[in-house]
N, C-alpha and C positions, 0 to 999 in steps of 0.2 A: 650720245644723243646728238643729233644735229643741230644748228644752230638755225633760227628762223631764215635771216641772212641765207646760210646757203642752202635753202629750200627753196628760197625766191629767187635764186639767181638765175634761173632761165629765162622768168619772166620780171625779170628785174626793169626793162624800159618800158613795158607793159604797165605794170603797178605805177614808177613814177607818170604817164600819160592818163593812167584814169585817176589818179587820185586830181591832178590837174581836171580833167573833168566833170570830178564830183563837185571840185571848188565854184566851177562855172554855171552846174544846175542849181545849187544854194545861195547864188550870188541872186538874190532877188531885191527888190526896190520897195519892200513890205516892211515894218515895223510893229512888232518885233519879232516877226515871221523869220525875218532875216536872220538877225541876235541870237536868236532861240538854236535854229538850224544850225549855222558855225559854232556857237557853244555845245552844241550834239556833237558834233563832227570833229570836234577842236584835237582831242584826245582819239585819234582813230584803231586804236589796241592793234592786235595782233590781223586784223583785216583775212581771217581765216577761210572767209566766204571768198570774197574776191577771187583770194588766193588759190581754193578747190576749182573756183571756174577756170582761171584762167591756164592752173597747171592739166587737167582734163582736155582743155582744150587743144592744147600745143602736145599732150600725147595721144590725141582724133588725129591728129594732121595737121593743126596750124590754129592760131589765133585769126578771127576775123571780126567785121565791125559789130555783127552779133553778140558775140564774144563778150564786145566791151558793155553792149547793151544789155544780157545778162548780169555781170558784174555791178554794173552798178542797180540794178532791177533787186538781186538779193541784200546790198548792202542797204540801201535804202528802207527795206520791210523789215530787214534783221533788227537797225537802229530805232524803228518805230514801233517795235514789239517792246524793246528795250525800254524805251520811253514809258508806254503800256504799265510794260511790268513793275515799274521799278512805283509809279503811284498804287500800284494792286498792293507791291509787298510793303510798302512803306519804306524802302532801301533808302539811307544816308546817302550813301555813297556809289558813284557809277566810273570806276576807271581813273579810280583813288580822287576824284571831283564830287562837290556836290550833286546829287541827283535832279536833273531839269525840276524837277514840280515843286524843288525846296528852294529854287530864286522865283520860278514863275507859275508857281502855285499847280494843282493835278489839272487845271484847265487848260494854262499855260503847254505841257506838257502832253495829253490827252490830243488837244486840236494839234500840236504841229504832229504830232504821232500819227494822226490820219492822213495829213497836209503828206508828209514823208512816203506812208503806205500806196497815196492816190499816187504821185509823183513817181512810184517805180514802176508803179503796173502800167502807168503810161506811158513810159517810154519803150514798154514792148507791144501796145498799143500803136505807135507812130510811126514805129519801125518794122509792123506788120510781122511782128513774133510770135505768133498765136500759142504756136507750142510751149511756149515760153510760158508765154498767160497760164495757160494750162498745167503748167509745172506749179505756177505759184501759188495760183488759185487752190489746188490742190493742199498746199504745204498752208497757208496761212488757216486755212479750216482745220488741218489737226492740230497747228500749234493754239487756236482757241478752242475745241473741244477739249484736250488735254489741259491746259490750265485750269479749265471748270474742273476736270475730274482731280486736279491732281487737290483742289482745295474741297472737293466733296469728300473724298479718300482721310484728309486729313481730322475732319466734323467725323465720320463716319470710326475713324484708329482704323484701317487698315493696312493690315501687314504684309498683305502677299505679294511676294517676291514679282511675280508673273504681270500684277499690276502696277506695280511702280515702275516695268521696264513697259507698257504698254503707254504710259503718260510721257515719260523721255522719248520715247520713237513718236510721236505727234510732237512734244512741244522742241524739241531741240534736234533729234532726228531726220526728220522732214526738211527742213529747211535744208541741211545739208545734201541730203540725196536729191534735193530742187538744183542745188550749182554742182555738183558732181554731173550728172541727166544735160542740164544746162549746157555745161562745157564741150563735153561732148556732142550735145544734139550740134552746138553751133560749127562744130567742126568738121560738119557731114558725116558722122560715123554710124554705121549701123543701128537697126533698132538693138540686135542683140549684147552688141559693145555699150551701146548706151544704158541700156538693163543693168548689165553688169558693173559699168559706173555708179549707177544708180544705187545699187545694192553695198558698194564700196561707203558711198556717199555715208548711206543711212547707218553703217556698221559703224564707222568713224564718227559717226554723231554721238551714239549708243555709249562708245568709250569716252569721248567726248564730254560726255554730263557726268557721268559713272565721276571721273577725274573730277571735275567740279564739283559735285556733291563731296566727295572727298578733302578737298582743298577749301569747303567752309569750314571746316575744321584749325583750316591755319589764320593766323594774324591778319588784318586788313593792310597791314604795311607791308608785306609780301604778295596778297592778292589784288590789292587796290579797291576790294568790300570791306564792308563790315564782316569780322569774325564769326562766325555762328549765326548767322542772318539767318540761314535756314531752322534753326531749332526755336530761333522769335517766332517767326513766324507758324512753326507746327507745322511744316513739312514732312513729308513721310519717305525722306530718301534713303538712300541703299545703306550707309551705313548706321542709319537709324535702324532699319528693319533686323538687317544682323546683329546689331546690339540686342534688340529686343528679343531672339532667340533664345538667349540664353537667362534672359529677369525670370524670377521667379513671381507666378503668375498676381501675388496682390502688389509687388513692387511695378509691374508690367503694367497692370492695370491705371496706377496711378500714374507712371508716364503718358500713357493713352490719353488719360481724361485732360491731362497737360496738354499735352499736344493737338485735343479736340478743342480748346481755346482759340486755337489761330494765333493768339499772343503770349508769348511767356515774358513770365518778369526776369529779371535780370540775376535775381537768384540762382531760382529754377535751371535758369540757361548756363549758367556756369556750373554749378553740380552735374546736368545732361552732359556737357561736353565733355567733362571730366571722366563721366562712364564710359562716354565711349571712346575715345583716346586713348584710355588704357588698356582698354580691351583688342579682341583680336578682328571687329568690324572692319577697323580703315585696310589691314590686311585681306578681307576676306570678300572686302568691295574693290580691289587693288587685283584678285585674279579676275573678277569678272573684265576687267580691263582690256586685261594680257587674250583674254579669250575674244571680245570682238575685234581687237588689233588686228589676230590672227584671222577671224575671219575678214576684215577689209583687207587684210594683203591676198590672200586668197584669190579676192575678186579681180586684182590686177592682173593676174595670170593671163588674163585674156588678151593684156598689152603689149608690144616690142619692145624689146628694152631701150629706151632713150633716158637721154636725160630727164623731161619731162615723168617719164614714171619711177626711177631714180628721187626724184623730187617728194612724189605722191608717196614712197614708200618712208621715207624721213619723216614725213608730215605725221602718217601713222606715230612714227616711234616718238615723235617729237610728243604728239597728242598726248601718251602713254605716260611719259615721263616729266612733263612740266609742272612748274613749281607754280607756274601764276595766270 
């Protein structure tokens, strides 16, 4: 598997110039607008967003100021979803830190999360990126219909496969196939090259969460969350539904009505994990993986070989394969 390192290396003076840039748009003279935003920022992970725009970009034809305008347009909405989310789930922890809303309350948290969201779209506003808008715009409306559904799904116990991958392609999907489209739009490429970035985009999101949902399973001192966060909460994700395959149907049921809580006690949440850890789910949500990988490598077929799609193809395996 590749190392993050050498899948940025093409765009390695790229990343360090816009991370410099983000520092200069959060640099505001607000209190504690200010505070709030650099402790969002402070901890910046694996910057995966960024990252899909700018390698897209530089295999369209080149980085331009677009480019960097995009880049910071997704990171900016992706941290303020983050924000969002983390007062919805009640999450501890965000990128092994406290969770904004747990120093400065869901309000705290809530306001600069919009502060952030207004802040991206406007600078593809200012810089007459309309497409841009248009990508986002797009992407922020299925990642909030999709949270609705994915917490109606949970009240409701549903199991089906078809919709829990229909919630991941809005709330986490989207966003990526917006900097994939992105990168590419800013690099003058085709509409049907940009399609097919597009389609890369959203595939790579798809494994993306599949992986994540997977990886609540592990320790928060490996992922930088809380452990089982999603089984607190009565999430209905992939390796939940496969566990629930095989319960026999009054043991099934009584997870169901668990899980129709929204909140499990701390019990409960250790015997669940324990099901399905030993079971053959984390495997059986692990080929779903392996299968949209191969469809986003796929989609790069349509590129020359450069470095840059070199890059993008790592990113895939990297996705596949990470621990955190």
């Amino acid at each position: 598997m590749p190392s993050l390192a050498d899948i940025e290396a093409p765009i390695h003076g790229e990343l360090k110039a816009f991370n410099a840039y983000l520092d200069r748009l959060i640099a505001l003279p607000f209190w504690p607008l200010s505070t709030i935003l650099k402790y969002t920022l402070l901890q910046r992970g694996k910057q995966l967003r960024p990252v899909l725009v700018y390698l897209t970009a530089g295999a369209c034809g080149g980085v331009t100021a677009a480019t960097t305008t995009a880049a910071a347009m997704v990171e900016l909405v992706h941290n303020a979803s983050l924000l969002h989310d983390d007062v919805v789930d009640q999450a501890e922890l965000r990128r092994g830190m406290p969770a904004v809303y747990r120093l400065w309350k869901s309000r705290g948290a809530v306001l600069t999360g919009d502060y952030m969201l207004a802040l991206g779209l406007q600078l593809a506003v200012d810089s007459g990126q309309y497409e841009l808008l248009g990508f986002m715009n797009s992407a922020v409306q299925q990642m909030s219909q999709s949270e609705l559904d994915q917490i109606q799904r949970a009240k409701r116990g549903d199991t089906d496969e078809e919709g829990y991958y229909r919630v991941i392609r809005g709330k986490t999907a989207a966003l990526l196939r917006t900097c994939a489209a992105s990168g590419a739009h800013t690099a003058g490429a085709e509409s049907a090259v940009v399609q097919k970035l597009a389609e890369f985009g959203e595939n790579l999101g798809m494994a993306f969460q599949i992986r994540d949902d997977i990886l609540d399973f592990s320790s928060h001192t490996v992922t930088g969350k809380t452990g089982g966060n999603d089984l607190r909460e009565g999430k209905m994700t992939l390796p939940v539904i496969y566990a629930l395959e095989g319960v026999p149907s009054g043991q099934r049921r009584f997870y169901l009505r668990l899980l129709a809580r929204g909140r499990v006690d701390e019990r409960a949440r250790q015997e669940a994990l324990a099901w399905i850890v030993e079971g053959d789910a984390l495997e059986k949500a692990s080929q779903r993986i392996a299968f949209y990988t191969q469809r986003a490598e796929e989609n790069l077929e349509v590129l020359a070989d450069t470095v840059y799609k070199q890059s993008l193809l790592g990113l895939a395996e990297y996705l596949k394969e990470r621990k955190k």
